[in-house]
RODREN-237692 format. One record per residue (C-alpha): residue in three letters; x, y, z; residue number from 1; chain. Coordinates in Angstrom, 1 decimal. Example, Ala and Ser with C-alpha at 12.3 -4.5 7.8 and 13.67 -1.06 7.14 Angstrom:
residues 2
ALA; 12.3; -4.5; 7.8; 1; A
SER; 13.7; -1.1; 7.1; 2; A
END
This chain:
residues 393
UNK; 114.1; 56.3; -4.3; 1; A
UNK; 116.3; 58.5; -2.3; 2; A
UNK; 119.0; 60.3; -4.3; 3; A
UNK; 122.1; 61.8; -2.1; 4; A
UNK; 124.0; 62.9; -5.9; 5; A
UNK; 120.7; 65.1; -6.5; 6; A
UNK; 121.8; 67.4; -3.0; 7; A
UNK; 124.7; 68.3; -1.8; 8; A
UNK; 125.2; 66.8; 1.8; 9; A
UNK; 128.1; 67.3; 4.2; 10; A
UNK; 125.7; 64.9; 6.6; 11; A
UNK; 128.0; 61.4; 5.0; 12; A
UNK; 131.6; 62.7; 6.9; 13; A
UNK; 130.2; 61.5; 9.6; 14; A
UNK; 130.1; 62.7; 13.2; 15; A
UNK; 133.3; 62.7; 15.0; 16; A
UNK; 133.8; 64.0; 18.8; 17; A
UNK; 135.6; 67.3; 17.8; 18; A
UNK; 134.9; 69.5; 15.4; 19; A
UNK; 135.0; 69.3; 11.5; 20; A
UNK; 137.1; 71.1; 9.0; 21; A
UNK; 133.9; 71.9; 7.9; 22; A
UNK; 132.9; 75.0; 6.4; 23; A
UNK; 130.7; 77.6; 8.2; 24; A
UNK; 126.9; 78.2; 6.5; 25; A
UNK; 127.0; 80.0; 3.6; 26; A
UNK; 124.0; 81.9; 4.4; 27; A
UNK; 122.6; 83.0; 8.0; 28; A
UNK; 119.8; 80.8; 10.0; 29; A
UNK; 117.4; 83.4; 9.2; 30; A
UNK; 117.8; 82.7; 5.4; 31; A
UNK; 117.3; 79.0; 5.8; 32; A
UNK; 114.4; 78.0; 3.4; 33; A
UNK; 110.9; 77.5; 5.2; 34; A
UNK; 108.4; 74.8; 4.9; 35; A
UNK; 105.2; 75.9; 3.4; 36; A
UNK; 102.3; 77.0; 5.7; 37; A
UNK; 99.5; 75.8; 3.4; 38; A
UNK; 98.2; 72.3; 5.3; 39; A
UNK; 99.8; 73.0; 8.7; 40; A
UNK; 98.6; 76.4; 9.9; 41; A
UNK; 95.4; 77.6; 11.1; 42; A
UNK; 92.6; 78.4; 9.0; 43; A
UNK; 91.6; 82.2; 8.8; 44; A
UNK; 88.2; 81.7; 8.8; 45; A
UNK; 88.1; 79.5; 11.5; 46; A
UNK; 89.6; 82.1; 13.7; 47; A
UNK; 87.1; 84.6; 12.0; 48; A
UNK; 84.4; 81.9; 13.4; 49; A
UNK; 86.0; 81.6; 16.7; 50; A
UNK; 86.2; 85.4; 17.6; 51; A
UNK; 82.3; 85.8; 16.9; 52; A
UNK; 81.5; 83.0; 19.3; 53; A
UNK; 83.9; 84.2; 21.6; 54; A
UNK; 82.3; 87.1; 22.3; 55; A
UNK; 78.6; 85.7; 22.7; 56; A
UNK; 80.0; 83.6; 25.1; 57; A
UNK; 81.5; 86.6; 27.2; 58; A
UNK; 78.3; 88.3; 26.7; 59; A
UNK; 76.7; 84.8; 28.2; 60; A
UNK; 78.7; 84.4; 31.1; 61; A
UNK; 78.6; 87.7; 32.5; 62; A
UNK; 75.1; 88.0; 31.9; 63; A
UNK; 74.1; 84.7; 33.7; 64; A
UNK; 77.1; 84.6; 36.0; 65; A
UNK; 77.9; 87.8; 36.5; 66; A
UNK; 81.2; 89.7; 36.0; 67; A
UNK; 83.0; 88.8; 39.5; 68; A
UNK; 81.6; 85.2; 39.5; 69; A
UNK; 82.9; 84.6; 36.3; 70; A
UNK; 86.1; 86.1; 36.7; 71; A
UNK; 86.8; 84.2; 39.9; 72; A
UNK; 85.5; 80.8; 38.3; 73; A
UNK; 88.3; 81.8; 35.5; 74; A
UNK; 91.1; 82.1; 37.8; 75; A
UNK; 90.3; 78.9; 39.7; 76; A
UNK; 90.1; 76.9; 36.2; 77; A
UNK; 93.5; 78.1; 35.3; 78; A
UNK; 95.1; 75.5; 37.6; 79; A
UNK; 93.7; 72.0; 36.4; 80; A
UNK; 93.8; 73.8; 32.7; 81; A
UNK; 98.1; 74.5; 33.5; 82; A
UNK; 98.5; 70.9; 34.8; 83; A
UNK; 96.3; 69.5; 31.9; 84; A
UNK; 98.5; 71.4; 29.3; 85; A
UNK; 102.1; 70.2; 30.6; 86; A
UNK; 100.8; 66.7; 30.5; 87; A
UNK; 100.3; 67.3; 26.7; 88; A
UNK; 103.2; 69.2; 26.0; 89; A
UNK; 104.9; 65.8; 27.5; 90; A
UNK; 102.8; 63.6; 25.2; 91; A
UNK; 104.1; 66.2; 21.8; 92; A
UNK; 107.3; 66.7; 22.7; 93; A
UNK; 108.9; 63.9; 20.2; 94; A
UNK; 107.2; 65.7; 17.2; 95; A
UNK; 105.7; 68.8; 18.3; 96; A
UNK; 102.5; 70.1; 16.2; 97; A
UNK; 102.9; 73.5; 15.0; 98; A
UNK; 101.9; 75.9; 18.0; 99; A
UNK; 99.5; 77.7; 16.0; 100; A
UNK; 97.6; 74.5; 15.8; 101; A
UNK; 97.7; 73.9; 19.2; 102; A
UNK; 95.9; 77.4; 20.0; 103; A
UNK; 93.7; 76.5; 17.3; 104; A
UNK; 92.7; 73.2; 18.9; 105; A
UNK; 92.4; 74.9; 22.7; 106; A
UNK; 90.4; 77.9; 21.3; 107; A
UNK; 88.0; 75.1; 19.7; 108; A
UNK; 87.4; 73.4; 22.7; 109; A
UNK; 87.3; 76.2; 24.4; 110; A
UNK; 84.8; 78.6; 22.0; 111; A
UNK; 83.3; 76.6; 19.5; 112; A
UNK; 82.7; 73.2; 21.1; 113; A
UNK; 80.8; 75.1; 24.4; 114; A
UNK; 78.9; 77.4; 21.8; 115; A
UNK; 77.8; 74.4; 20.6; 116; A
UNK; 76.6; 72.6; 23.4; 117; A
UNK; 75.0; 75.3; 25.4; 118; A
UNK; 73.4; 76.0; 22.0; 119; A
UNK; 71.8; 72.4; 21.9; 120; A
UNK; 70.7; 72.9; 25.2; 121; A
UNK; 69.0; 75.7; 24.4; 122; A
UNK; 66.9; 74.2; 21.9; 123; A
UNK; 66.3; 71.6; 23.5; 124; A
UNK; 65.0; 73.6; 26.7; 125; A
UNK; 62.7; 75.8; 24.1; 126; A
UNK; 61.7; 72.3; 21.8; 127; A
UNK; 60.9; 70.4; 25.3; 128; A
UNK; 60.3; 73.2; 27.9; 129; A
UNK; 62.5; 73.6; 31.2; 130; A
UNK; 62.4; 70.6; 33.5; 131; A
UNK; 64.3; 69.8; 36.6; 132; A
UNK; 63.1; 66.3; 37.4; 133; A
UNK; 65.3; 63.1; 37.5; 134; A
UNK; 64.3; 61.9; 34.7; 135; A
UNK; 65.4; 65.0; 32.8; 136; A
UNK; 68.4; 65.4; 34.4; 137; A
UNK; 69.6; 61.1; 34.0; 138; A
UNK; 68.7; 62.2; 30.3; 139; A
UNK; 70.7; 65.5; 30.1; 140; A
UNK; 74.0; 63.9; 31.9; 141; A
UNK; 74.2; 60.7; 30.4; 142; A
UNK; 73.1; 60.7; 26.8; 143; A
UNK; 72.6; 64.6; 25.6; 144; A
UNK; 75.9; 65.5; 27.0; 145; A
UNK; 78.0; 62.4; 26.1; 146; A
UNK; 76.4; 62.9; 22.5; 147; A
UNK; 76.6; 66.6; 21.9; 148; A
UNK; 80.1; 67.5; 23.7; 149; A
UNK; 82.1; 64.7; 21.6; 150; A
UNK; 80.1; 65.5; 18.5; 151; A
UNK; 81.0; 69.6; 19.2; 152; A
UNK; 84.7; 68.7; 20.4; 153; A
UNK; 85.6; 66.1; 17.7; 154; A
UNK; 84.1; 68.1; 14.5; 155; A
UNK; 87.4; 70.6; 16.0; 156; A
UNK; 89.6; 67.6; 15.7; 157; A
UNK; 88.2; 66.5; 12.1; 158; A
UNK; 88.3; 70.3; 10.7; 159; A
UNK; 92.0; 70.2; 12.0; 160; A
UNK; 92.5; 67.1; 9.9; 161; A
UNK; 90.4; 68.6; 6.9; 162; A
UNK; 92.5; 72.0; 7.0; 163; A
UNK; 95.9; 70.7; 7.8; 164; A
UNK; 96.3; 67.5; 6.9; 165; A
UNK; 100.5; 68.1; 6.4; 166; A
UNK; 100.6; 68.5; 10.5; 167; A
UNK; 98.3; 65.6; 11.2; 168; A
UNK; 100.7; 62.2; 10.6; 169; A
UNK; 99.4; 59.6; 12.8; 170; A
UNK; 97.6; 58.3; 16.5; 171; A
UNK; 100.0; 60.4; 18.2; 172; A
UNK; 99.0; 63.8; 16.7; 173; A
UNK; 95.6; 62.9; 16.9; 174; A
UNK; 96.0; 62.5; 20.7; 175; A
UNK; 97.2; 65.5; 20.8; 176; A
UNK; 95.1; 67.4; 19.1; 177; A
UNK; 92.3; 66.1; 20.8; 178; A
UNK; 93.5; 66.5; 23.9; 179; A
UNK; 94.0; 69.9; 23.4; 180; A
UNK; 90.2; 70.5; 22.0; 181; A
UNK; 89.2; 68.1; 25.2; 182; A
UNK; 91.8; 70.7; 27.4; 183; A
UNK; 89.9; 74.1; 25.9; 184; A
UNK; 86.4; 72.8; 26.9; 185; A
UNK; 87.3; 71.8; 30.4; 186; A
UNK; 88.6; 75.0; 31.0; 187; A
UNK; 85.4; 76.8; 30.0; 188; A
UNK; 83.1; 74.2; 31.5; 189; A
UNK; 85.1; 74.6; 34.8; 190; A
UNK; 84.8; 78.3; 34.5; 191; A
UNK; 80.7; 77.7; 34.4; 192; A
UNK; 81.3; 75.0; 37.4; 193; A
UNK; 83.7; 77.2; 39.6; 194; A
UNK; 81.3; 80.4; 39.5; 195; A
UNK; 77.8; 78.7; 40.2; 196; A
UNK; 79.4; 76.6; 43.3; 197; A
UNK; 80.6; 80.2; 44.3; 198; A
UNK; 77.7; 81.3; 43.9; 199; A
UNK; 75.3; 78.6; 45.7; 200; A
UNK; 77.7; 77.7; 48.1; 201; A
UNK; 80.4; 80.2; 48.6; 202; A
UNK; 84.3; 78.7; 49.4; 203; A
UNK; 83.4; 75.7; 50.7; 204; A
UNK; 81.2; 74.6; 48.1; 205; A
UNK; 83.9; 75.8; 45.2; 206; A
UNK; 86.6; 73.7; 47.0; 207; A
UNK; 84.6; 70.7; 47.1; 208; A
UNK; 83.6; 71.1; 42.9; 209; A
UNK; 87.4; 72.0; 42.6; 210; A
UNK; 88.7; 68.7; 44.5; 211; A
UNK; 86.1; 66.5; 42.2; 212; A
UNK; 86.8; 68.4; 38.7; 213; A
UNK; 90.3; 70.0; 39.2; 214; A
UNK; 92.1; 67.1; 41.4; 215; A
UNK; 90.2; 63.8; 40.6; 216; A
UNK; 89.1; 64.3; 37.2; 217; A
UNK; 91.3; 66.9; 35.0; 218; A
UNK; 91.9; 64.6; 32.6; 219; A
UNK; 88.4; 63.0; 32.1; 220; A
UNK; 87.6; 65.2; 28.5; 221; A
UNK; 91.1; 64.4; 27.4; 222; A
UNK; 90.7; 60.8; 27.7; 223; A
UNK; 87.7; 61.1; 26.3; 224; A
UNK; 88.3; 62.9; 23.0; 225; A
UNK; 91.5; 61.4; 22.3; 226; A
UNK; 89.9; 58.4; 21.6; 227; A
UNK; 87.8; 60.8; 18.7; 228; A
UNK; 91.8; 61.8; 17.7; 229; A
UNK; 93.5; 58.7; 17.7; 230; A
UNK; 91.0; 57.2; 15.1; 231; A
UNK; 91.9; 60.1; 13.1; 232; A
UNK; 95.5; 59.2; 13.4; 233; A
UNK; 95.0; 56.1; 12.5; 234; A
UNK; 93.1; 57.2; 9.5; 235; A
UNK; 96.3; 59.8; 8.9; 236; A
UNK; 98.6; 57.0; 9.1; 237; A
UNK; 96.7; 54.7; 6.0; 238; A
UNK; 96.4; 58.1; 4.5; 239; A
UNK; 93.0; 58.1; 4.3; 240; A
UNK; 91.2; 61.4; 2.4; 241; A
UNK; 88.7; 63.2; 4.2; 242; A
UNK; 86.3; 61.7; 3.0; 243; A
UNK; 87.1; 58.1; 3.6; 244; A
UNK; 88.3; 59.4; 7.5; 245; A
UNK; 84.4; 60.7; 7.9; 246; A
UNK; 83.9; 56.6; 9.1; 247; A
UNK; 86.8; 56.4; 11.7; 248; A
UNK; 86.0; 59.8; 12.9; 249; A
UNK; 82.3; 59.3; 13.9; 250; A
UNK; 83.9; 55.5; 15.2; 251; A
UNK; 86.1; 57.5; 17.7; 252; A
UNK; 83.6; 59.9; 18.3; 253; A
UNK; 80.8; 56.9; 19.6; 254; A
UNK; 83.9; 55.4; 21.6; 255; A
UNK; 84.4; 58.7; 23.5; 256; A
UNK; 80.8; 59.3; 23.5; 257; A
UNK; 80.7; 55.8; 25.6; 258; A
UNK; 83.3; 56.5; 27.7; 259; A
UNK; 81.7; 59.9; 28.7; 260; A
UNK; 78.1; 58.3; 29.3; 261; A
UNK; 80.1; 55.7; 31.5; 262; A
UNK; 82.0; 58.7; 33.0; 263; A
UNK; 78.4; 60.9; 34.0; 264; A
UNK; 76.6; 57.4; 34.6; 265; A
UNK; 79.0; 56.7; 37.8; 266; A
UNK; 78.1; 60.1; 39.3; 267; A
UNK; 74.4; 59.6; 39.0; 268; A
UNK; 73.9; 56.0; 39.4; 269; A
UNK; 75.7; 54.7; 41.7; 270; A
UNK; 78.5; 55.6; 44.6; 271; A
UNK; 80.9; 57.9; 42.4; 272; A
UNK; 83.8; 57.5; 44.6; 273; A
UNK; 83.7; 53.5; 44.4; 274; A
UNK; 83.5; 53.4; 41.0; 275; A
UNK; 86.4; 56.0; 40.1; 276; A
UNK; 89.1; 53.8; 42.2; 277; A
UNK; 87.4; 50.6; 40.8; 278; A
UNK; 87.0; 51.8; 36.9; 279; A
UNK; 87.8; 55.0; 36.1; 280; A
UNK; 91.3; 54.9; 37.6; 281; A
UNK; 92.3; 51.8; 35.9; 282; A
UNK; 90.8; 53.1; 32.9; 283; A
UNK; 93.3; 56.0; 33.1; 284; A
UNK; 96.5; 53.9; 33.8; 285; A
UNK; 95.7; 51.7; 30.4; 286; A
UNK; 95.2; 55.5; 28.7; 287; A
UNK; 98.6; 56.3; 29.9; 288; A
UNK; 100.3; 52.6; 28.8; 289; A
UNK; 98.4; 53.4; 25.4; 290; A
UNK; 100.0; 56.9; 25.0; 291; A
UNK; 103.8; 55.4; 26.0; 292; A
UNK; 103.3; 52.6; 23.9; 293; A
UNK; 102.2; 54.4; 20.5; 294; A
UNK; 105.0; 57.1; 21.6; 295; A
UNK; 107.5; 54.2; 21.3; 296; A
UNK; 105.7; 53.5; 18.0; 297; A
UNK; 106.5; 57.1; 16.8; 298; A
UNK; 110.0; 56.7; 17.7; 299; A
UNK; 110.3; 53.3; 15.9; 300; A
UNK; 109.1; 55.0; 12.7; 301; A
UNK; 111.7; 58.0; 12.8; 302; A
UNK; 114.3; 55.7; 13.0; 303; A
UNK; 112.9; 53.3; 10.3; 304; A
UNK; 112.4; 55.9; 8.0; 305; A
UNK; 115.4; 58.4; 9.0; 306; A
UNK; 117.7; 54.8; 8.2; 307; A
UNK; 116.0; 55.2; 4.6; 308; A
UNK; 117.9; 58.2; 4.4; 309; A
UNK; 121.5; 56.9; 6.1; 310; A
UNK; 121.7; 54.3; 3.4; 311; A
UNK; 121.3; 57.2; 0.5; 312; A
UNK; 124.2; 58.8; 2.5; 313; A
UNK; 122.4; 61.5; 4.2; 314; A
UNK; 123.1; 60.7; 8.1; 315; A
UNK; 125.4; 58.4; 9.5; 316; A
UNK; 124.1; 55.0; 11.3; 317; A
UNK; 125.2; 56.8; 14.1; 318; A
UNK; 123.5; 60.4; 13.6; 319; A
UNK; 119.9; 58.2; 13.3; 320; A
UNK; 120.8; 56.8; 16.5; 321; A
UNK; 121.6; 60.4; 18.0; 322; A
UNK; 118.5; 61.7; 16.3; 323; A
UNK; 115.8; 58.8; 16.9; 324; A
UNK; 116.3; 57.9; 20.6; 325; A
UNK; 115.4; 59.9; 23.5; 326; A
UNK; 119.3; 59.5; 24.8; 327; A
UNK; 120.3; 59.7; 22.0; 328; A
UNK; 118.7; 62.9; 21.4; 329; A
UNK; 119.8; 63.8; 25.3; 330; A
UNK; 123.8; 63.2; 24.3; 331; A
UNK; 123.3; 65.3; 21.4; 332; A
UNK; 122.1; 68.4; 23.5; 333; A
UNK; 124.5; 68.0; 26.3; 334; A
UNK; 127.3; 67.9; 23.2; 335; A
UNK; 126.2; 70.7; 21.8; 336; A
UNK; 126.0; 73.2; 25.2; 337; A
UNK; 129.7; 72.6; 25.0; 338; A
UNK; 130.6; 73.6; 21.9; 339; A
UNK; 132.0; 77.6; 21.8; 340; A
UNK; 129.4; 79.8; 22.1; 341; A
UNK; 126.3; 77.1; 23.4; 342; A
UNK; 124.8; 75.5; 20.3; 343; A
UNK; 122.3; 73.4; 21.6; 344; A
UNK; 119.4; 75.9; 19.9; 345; A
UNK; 121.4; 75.0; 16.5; 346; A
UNK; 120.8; 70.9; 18.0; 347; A
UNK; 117.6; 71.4; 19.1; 348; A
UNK; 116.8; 72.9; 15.3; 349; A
UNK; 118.6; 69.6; 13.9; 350; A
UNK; 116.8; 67.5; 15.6; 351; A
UNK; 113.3; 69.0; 15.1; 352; A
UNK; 113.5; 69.5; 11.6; 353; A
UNK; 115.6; 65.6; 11.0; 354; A
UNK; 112.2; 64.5; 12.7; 355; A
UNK; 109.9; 66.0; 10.5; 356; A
UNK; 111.8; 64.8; 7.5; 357; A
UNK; 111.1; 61.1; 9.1; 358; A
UNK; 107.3; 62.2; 9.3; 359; A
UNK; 107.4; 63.9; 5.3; 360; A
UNK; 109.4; 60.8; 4.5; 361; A
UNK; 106.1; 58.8; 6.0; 362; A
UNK; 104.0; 60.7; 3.3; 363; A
UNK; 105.8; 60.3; 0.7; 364; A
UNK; 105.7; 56.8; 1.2; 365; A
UNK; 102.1; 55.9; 1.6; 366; A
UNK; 101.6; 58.6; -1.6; 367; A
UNK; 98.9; 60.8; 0.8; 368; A
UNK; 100.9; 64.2; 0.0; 369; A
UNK; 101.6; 65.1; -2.9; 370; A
UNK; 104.0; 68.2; -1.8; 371; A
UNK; 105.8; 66.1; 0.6; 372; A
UNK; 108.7; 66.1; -1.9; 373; A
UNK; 109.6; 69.6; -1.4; 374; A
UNK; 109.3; 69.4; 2.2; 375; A
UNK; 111.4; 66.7; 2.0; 376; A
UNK; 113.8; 69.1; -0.4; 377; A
UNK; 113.2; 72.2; 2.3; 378; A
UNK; 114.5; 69.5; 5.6; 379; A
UNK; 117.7; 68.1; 3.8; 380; A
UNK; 118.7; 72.0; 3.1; 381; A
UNK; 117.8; 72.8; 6.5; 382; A
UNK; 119.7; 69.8; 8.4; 383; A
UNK; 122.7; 70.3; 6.1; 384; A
UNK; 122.6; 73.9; 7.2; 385; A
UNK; 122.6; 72.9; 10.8; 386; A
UNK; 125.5; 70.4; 10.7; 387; A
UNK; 127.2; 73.4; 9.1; 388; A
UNK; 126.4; 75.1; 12.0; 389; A
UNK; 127.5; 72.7; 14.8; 390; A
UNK; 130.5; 72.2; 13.2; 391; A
UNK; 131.8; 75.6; 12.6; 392; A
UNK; 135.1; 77.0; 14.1; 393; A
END
């Protein structure tokens, strides 16, 4: 039960259209009191793990590829990977994961995941010999890479969930994260794509490989291994352990391994081009009316649970409405760039840290965290510190 008495709160005066007789902060932003890193920062040893693959894949590239091949295969990959990357920072911008996550998830995609695969293939090659018939190559596009790349790409997503479980609250962060795992292996497979089409075939063959991979299908990995993320959100959300999310992850990962095979199966089966306007395009618009729709989900539950906290006399009825709508939110900034001196960085705190009370709020409900309490503790010092702030003379 929420308990206003237990914390002194300057959040129930309300929030008139001029400023408060409201005293300015006691103590400076910088001394604000910090949520605790443990179960929403990156794991050191995963870095550890990532830097040793990293460089056997430089050593890889350049070796097979060659240096200038490489290099120009890189810069060419940079532009699908930029557009892919904004459409994910549009996705997180309600509750945004903690950016050392983000990197974590890119770098996983983008070291781990293809150290993986080309790992597999490698075995496979010496188990089974090198082949380039039909039948090898049917085999190698439609079920080995489907299989392996979602297995390499979702066991990121899962170890995310495993190591920071605080930072991983539902389908939206899932999405997310997988998208960002999905975003780090396109970029390195289009590096290996863009360099051997320079290679074989010169410009002309690179802006043909660039049209099909970086126009028509940037987002083909995301939508793929989002599926592997949003069954661990869903998993988050019932606060499931990680044991009990081992079933919905390999679910998700079978779903994205389908929709990969289907993906690879158009190419080499039949008339590619038909079948992306026919199937794969639709297939995309119902992706993005999935992603808008749980969005609006997300923003239902910050206001449901940032209410909870009205009624104990924390906000007003009408600071949830400021915080938990996107105008609302949009009213709030343009107020604040008027105030003396520009505080919209002091709203744009607020509002950050009044949503991720909503999400702590979530876990304390469903019982899945047990230090949620003191982030919840850590949030209400840190939004009374900002109304402080906004208020000041």
């Amino acid at each position: 039960m929420l308990n206003a008495m237990s914390f002194p709160s300057s959040l129930a005066r309300g929030y008139p259209d001029r400023a408060a007789p409201v005293a300015a902060p006691a103590q400076p932003v910088t001394a604000l009191p910090a949520l605790a890193a443990r179960g929403r920062s990156a794991a050191p040893w995963l870095v550890a793990v990532l830097a040793v693959v990293l460089l056997c894949l430089i050593s890889y590239f350049t070796q097979t590829l060659g240096t200038a091949a490489s290099a120009v295969g890189m810069v060419v990959a940079l532009f699908p990977m930029a557009g892919v990357l904004l459409a994910v920072k549009l996705v997180d911008r309600w509750e945004p994961e903690p950016r050392s996550l983000l990197v974590l998830a890119f770098a996983w995609g983008a070291i781990a995941a293809v150290g993986i695969a080309l790992g597999v293939d490698l075995l496979l090659s010496i188990g089974f010999g090198l082949s380039d018939s039909p039948a090898r190559e049917a085999m190698q596009s439609v079920i080995q890479a489907p299989i392996v790349e979602e297995f390499a790409k979702g066991l990121g997503v899962f170890l995310i969930y495993v190591t920071a479980r605080r930072a991983f609250d539902g389908p939206v962060d899932g999405i997310v994260y997988g998208a960002m795992v999905a975003a780090g292996f396109a970029f390195t497979e289009n590096i290996q794509y863009f360099a051997i089409s320079a290679i074989e075939g010169g410009a002309r063959e690179l802006t043909f490989t660039f049209i099909l991979r970086g126009i028509l299908s940037p987002f083909a990995h995301v939508m793929f291994t989002a599926v592997t993320g949003y069954a661990l959100g869903l998993a988050a959300r019932r606060g499931a352990s990680a044991a009990a999310a081992v079933r919905p992850w390999v679910v998700g990962m079978v779903g994205a391994a389908l929709l990969h095979a289907l993906w690879n199966g158009s190419a080499q089966f039949s008339d590619f081009f038909s079948l992306y306007v026919t199937l794969q395009v639709p297939l995309f618009l119902l992706f993005i009316l999935g992603v808008v729709l749980l969005r609006r989900e997300e923003e239902r539950l910050t206001r449901q649970r940032l209410g909870e906290y009205a009624s104990a006399g924390w906000f007003t009825p009408q600071e949830v409405d400021m915080l938990a709508t996107p105008r609302g939110r949009r009213s709030a900034m343009a107020w604040a760039r008027t105030l003396r001196g520009d505080r919209s960085a002091v709203m744009k705190g607020f509002i950050a840290d009044a949503t991720t009370l909503a999400a702590a709020r979530q876990r304390i409900v469903t019982g899945r965290d047990p230090g949620a309490a003191a982030d919840q503790q850590v949030l209400l010092a840190r939004t009374v510190a900002a109304r402080r702030a906004l208020f000041a003379p």
